[in-house]
C-alpha positions as CSV (number, residue, x, y, z in Angstrom):
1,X,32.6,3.8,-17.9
2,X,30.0,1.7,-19.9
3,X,26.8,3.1,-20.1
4,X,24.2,0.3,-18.1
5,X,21.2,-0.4,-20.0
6,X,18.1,-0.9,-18.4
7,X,16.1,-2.7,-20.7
8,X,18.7,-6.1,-20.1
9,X,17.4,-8.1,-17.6
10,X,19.7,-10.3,-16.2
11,X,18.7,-13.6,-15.0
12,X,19.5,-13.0,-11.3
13,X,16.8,-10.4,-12.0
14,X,14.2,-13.1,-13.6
15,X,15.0,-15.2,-10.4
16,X,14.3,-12.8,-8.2
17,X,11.0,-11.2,-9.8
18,X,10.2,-15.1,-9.7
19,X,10.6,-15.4,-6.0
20,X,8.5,-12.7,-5.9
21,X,11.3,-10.4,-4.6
22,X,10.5,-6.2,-4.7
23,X,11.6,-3.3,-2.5
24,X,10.0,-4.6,0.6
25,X,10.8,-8.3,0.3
26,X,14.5,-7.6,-0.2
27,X,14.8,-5.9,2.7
28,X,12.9,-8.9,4.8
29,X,15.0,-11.3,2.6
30,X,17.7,-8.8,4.0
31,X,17.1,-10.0,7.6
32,X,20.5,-11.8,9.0
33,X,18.1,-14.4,10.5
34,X,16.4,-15.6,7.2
35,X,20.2,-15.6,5.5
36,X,21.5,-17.8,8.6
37,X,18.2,-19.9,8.3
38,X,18.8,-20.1,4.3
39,X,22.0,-21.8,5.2
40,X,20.1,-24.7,7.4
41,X,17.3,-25.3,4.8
42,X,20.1,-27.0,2.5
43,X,21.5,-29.6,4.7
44,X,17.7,-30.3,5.8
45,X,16.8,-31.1,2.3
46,X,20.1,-33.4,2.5
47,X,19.1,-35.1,5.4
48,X,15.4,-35.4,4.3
49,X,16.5,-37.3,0.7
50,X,19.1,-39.2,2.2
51,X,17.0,-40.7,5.4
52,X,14.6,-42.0,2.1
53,X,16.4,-45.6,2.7
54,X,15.0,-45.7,6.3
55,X,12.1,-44.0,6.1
56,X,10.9,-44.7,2.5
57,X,8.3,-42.2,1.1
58,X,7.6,-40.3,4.5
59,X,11.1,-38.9,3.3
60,X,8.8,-36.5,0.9
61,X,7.3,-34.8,3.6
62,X,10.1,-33.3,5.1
63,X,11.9,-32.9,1.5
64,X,8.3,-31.0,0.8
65,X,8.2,-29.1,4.1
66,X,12.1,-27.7,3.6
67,X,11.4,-26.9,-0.1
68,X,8.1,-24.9,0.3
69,X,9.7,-23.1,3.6
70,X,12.8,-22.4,0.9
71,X,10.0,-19.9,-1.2
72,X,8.0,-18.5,1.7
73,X,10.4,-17.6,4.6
74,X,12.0,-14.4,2.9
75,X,8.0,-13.2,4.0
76,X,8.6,-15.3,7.1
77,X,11.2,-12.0,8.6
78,X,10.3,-8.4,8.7
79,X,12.9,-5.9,8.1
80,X,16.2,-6.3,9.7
81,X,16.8,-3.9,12.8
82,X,19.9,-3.4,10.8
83,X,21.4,-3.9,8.0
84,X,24.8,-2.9,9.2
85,X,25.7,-6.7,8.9
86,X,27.4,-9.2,7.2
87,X,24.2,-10.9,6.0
88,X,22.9,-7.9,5.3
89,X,25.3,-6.2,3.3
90,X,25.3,-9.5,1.2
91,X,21.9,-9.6,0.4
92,X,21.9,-6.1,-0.8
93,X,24.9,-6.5,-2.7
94,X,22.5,-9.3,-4.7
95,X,19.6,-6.8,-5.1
96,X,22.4,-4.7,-6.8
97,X,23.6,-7.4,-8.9
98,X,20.4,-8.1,-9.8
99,X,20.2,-4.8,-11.2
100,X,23.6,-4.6,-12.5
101,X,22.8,-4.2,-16.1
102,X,20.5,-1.0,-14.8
103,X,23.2,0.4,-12.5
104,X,26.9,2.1,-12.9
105,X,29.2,-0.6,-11.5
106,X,32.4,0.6,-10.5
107,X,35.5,-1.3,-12.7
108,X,35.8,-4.1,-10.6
109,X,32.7,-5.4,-10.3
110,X,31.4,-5.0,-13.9
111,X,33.3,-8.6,-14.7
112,X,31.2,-11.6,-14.0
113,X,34.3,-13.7,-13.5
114,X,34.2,-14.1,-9.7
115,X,30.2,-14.8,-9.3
116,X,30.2,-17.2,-12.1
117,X,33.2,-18.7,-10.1
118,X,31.0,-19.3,-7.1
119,X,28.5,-20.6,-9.5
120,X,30.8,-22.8,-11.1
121,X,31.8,-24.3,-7.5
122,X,28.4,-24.1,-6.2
123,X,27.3,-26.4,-9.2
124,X,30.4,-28.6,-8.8
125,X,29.3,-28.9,-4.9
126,X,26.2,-29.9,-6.0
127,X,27.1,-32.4,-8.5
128,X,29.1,-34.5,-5.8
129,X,26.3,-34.1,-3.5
130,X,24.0,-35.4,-5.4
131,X,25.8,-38.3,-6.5
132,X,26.5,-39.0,-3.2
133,X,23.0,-38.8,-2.3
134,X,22.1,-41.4,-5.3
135,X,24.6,-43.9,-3.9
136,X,24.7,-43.2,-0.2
137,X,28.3,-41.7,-0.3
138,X,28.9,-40.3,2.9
139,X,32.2,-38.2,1.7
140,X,30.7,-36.8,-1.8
141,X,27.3,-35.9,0.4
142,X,29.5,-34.1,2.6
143,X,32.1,-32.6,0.7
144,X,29.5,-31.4,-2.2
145,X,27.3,-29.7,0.7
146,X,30.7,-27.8,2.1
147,X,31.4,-27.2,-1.2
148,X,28.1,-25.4,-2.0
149,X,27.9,-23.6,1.3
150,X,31.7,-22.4,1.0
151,X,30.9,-20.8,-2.4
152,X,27.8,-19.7,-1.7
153,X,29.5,-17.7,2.0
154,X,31.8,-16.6,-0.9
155,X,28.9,-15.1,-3.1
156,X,27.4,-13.6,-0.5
157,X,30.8,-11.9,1.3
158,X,31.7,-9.9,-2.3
159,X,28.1,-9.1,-2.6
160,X,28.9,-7.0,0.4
161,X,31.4,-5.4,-0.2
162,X,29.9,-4.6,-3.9
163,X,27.3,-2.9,-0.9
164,X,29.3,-1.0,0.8
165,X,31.6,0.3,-2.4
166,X,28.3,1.3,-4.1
167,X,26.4,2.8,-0.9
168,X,29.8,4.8,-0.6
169,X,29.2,6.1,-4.2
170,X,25.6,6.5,-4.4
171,X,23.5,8.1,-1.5
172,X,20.3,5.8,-2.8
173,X,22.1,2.8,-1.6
174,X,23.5,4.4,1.3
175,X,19.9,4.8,2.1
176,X,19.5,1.0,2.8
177,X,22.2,0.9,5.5
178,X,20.7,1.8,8.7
């Protein structure tokens, strides 16, 4: 076992101190309806920036709308009623992560290799949707916005199951499973 070291903060952390994410807006972050609603916000912003050649510059104001409801609506949910979910579990597997130089992995999550993975396809989703959206591809928009969700489904699902292996472990996170 390596000894975590609290004093690394990792840059999942930075991000979500920046979204101003702490105990209580983890677990309204937490909510399966804000993580299902998460998933909508990208193909709005899609539709928003690619409608610009019929609508012009009134494309910015529901590109503006989609990216300001992206940083308010974790406050937007309370608490879940459960968190014995999917969504959930996934969310609070990120919280963990987050933390991970702070917290005791077990072995198999202490390698980075499979969320960089889903970061690597998550950037190379985005990459061919936005080149799709600068030359009004139809097939790069859509394939780069399956690709980024599809990763993103994937980062989220072994989040979870970092959850449920660590709330098996530790009775702190079995705490946040109700």
């Amino acid at each position: 076992m390596t000894t975590p070291s609290p004093d690394a903060v990792t840059t999942d952390a930075r991000l979500a101190r920046l979204f101003g994410l702490r105990d209580d807006t983890w677990l309204r972050h937490a909510n399966p309806a804000s993580v299902w609603i998460r998933f909508a916000v990208l193909p709005l912003i899609v539709l928003s920036i690619w409608s610009r050649r019929g609508i012009g510059r009134r494309s910015l104001l529901p590109l503006g709308a989609s990216l300001v409801f992206t940083v308010v609506e974790p406050l937007l949910f309370p608490p879940p009623r459960s968190t014995r979910n999917w969504a959930s579990r996934g969310v609070l597997g990120e919280r963990i992560w987050a933390d991970r130089n702070a917290v005791d992995l077990p072995e198999q999550f202490r390698s980075t290799a499979v969320p960089n993975t889903t970061y690597a396809f998550q950037f190379a989703g985005l990459a061919a949707l936005a080149r799709g959206l600068v030359v009004f591809d139809l097939r790069s928009v859509v394939g780069g916005l399956l690709l980024v969700q599809c990763a993103k489904a994937w980062f989220i699902d072994r989040m979870g199951l970092l959850f449920r292996t660590m709330a098996e472990r530790d009775p702190r996170y079995a705490s946040w499973e109700y």
